[in-house]
N, C-alpha and C positions, 0 to 999 in steps of 0.2 A: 504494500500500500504506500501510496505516496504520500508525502505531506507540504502540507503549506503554512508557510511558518508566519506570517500575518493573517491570517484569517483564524487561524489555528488557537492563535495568541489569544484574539479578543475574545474569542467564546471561552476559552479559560478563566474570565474576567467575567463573566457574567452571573449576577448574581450571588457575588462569593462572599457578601456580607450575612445574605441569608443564611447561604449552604453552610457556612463554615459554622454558624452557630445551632446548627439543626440539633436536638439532644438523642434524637435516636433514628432508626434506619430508614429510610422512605423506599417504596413499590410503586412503582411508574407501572398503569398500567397501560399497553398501544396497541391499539388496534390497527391492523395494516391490510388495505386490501387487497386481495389478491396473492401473488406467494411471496414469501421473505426471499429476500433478493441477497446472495450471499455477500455480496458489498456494506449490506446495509446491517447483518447478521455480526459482519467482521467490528463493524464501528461501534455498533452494541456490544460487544462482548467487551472492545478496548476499553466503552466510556465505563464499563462496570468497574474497570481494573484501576482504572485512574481516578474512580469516583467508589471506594469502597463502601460507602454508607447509602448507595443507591442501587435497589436493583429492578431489573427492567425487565414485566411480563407481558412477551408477547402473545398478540393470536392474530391468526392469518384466516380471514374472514373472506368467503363470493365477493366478487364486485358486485352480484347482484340484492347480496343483501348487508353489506357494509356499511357503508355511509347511513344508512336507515338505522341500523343497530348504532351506531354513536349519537347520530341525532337522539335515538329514542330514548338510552340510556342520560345524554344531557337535561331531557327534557323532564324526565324521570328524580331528576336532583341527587343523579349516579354516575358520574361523567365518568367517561376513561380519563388518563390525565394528559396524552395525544393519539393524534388520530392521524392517518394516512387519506386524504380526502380527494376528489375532484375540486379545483379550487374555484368550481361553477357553483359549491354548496356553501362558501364562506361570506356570502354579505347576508344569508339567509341567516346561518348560526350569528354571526355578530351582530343584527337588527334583532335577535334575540335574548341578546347578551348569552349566549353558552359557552363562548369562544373568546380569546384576550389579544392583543396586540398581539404580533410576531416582533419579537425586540433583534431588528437587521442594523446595524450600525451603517454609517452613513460610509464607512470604507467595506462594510462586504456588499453594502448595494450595490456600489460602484463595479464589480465585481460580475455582475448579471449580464446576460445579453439582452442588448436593446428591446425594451416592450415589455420583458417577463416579468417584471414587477406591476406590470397597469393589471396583470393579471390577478392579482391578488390585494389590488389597493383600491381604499374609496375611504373618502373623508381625510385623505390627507393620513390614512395609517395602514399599514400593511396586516392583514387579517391569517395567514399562511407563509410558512416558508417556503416560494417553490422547490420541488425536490424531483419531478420529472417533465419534461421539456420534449411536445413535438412538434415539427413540423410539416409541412407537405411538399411534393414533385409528383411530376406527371409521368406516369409509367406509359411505355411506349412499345408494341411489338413490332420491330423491324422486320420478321417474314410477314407479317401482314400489311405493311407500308409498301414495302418493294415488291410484292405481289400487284400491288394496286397499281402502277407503277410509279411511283412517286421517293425520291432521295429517304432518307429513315435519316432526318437530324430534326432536333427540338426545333416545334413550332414559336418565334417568338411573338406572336400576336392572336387573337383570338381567332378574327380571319384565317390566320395560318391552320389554325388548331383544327377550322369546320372545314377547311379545304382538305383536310388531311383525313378526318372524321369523313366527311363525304363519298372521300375516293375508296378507302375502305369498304361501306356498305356497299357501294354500288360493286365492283372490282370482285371483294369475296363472298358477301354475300352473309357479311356478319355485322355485329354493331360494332359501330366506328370509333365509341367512345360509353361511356358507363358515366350516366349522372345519375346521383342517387336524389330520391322519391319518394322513401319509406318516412312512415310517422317515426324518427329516432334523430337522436341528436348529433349524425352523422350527415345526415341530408343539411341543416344548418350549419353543421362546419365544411362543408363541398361547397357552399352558398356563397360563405363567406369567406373562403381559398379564393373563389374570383372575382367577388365583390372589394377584396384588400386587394387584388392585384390590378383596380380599377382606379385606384386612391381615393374609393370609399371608406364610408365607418357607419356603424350603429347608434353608440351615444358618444355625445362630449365628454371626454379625458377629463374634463377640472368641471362641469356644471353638472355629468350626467345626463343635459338634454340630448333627447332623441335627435339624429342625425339620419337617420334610415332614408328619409322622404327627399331625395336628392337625384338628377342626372346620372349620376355612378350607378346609383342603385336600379335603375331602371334602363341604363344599358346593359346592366350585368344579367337582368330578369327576362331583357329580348334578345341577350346572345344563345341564353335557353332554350327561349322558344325557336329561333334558327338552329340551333343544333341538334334540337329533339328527335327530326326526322331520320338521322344519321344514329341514334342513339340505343340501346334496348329497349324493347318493346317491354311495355307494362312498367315504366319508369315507376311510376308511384309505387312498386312491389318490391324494389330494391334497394335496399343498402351499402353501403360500403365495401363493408365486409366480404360482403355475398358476390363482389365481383372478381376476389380472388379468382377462385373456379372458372370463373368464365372466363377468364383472363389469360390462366394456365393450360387451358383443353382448346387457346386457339380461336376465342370465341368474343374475341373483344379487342380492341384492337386499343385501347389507351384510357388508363382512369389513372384518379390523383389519390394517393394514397402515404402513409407515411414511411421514414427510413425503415422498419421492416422488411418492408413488399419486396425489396432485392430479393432476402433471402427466401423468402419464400415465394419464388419465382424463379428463380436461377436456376434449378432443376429444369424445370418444365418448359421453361423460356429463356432460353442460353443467349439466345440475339436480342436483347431486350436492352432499349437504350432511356435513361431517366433526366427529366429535364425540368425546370423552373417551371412554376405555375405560368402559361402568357400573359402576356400584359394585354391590356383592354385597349381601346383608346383613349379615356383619360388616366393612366395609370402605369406604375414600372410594376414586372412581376415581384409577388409580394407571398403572402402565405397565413394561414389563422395562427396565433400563436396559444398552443393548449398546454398548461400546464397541469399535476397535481401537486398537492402541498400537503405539511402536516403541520396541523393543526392544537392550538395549545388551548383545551379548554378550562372554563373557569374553576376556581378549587378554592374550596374554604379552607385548607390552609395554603399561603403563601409560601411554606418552606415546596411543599408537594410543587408550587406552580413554577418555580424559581427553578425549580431541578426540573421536570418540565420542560422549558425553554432551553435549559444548559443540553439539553439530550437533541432538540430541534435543532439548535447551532451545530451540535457536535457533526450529526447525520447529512445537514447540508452546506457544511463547511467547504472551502475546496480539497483538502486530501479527499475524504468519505467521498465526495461528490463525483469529483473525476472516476473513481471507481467506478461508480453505480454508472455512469454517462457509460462510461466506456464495453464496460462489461455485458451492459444491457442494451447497447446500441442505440441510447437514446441522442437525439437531436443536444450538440452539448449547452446546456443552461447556462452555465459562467462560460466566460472569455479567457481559456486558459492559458492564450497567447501571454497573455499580464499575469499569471499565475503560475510559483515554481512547481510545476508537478514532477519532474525528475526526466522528463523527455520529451520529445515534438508531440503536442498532443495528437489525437489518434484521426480526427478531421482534417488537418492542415494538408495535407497531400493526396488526400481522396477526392476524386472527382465527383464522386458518389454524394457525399457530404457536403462537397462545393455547394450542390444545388439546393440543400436541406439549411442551409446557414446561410447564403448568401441571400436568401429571403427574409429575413430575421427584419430586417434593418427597413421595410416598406412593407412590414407584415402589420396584423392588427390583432390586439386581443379578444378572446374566445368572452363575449360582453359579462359584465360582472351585476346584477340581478339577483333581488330575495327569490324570485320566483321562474326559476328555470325550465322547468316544462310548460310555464305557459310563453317564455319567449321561445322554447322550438315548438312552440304550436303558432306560432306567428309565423315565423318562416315557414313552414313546413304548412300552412294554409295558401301563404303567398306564391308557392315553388309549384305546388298542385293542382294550383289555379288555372296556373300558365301550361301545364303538362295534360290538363283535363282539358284547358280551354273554359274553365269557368270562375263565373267570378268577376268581370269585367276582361278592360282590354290591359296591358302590361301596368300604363301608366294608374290607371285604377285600383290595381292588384297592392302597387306600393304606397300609393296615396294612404290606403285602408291597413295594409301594417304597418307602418309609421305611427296610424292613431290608435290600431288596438295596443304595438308596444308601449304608447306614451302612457297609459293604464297598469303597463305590466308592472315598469320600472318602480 
């Protein structure tokens, strides 16, 4: 493991008037969802060693019924004392007081890539510390490109994109490209992959006001409806996910998906070339920025929440950090260029990566909201509308979620 001897430092400093005077053992309990990640297993066992009067019980919880179980237990007046979250569920917990500051010193902010922190800020405080980081590229099957006949390199524009989508359907006789459809919270971050790469947004950074109801936004909603023809049939039945398969067996010819999708593709699809979201015509190619965080919720005792926080520093420190980025292929969170990790970090010479980070920087965050299933119920009315044909015309479709989001927020 590597380490970083400034960021390292401060979280050592945290809190240590509390700690030092605790009179007996404290039990962190964390909930984490999904499986413990052995980077994150390693940091815990350290912070035990170097923290002998705290120890740390975890449980590795479904993603599908995680975050529920912490909410429940908070609500319940039996909080875990951190949680591993999606950080789409932190202005809900802090508008409910469950949850406390994330205490990020103004040198480990500095420390993040560009955006990651809008992801977990509102009011001027940080409610999470992010701890995983993705973003998106356009997966691309070159035997189905040069079948069509057409070159197999990234389209830089959207026009390029439907001209390439085009030639596909018509040429093999499959869909040209995979927009997702589906009631999930995957068709709203497909939306807003090319909605950020339009140099649109959702709401205002510093007021929260709705921003939805803009130019960007309703050229991003009639490139849709132009592409749709070229696209999978029964769009509204599809997610994400579900286009792997298709994608693999030869049957799809380009979706946006994140730094995974290589490897689980590169069996099946060995000529397979990945590229930047395009760019719209108001817009440079950009990307949604998704984080998750873990979460320090509230505790009536202060020694508990103090150690607490010393355990979130520790885990999303840069040493801890870089592990977990690296190990788990995630999109990297901090800028490890500025940070000693012990070697070239593991993005700087991957071309693969190029495309996953060079978006960072004109990407936008995944909208921060008490009430998240009803903001992908606004997209995901607005997206169906236009794939149904119902609803009005494009410009109607946004005009009408603009004003239901301005209710959600």
């Amino acid at each position: 493991m590597y380490y970083t001897k400034t960021l390292a430092a401060s979280a050592a400093l945290l809190c240590g008037t509390v700690l030092s005077a605790q009179a007996e053992d404290i039990t962190l309990s964390f909930i984490m969802c999904g499986d413990i990640r052995p980077a994150d297993q390693a940091t815990i066992d350290k912070f035990q060693v170097d923290n002998p009067g705290i120890k740390v019980a975890m449980e590795a919880v479904p993603w599908g019924t995680c975050q529920d179980k912490s909410m429940q237990l908070a609500a319940a007046g039996n909080p875990v004392s951190v949680a591993y979250m999606g950080s789409r569920t932190l202005l809900k917990l802090s508008s409910e007081g469950l949850i406390v500051p994330a205490e990020i010193s103004d040198e480990a902010a500095a420390a993040y890539q560009p955006g990651v922190l809008k992801t977990v800020s509102s009011g001027g405080k940080y409610w999470g510390y992010p701890h995983a980081f993705s973003t998106k590229g356009l997966y691309i099957n070159c035997d189905l490109v040069t079948a069509a006949g057409l070159e197999c390199k990234a389209p830089a524009t959207w026009a390029d994109m439907i001209t390439m989508a085009k030639a596909i359907k018509e040429k093999n006789g499959v869909a040209g490209i995979g927009i997702a459809g589906k009631d999930f919270d995957n068709t709203m971050h497909m939306f807003l992959d090319f909605l950020y790469s339009n140099g649109g947004s959702v709401l205002n950074a510093e007021t929260g006001e709705v921003t939805l109801d803009s130019q960007q936004t309703r050229e991003t909603l009639q490139m849709y409806a132009d592409i749709l023809p070229y696209g999978i049939e029964g769009a509204t039945a599809w997610e994400r996910d579900q286009m792997k398969d298709l994608f693999n067996d030869g049957k799809l010819g380009m979706y946006v998906n994140g730094p995974w999708g290589w490897g689980q593709h590169k069996d099946k699809v060995p000529n397979q070339i990945l590229a930047p979201v395009p760019a719209g015509p108001s817009g440079a190619s950009g990307t949604i920025l998704i984080t998750d965080s873990i979460a320090v919720f509230k505790q009536k005792d202060p020694a508990v929440e103090a150690a607490a926080q010393k355990l979130a520093q520790a885990l999303t420190s840069g040493a801890a950090q870089y592990d977990l980025d690296k190990t788990w292929g995630l999109t990297p969170i901090l800028d490890y260029t500025k940070l000693d990790v012990g070697e070239t970090p593991y993005y700087v010479t991957d071309a693969n990566w190029k495309v996953f980070v060079d978006g960072i920087a004109s990407g936008g965050p995944e909208p921060l909201v008490t009430d998240f299933k009803s903001l992908q119920g606004v997209f995901t009315n607005m997206i169906q509308g236009v794939m149904l044909g119902e609803g009005g015309t494009v410009d109607e479709l946004v005009t009408q979620a603009a004003a239901e989001l301005a209710d959600v927020k």
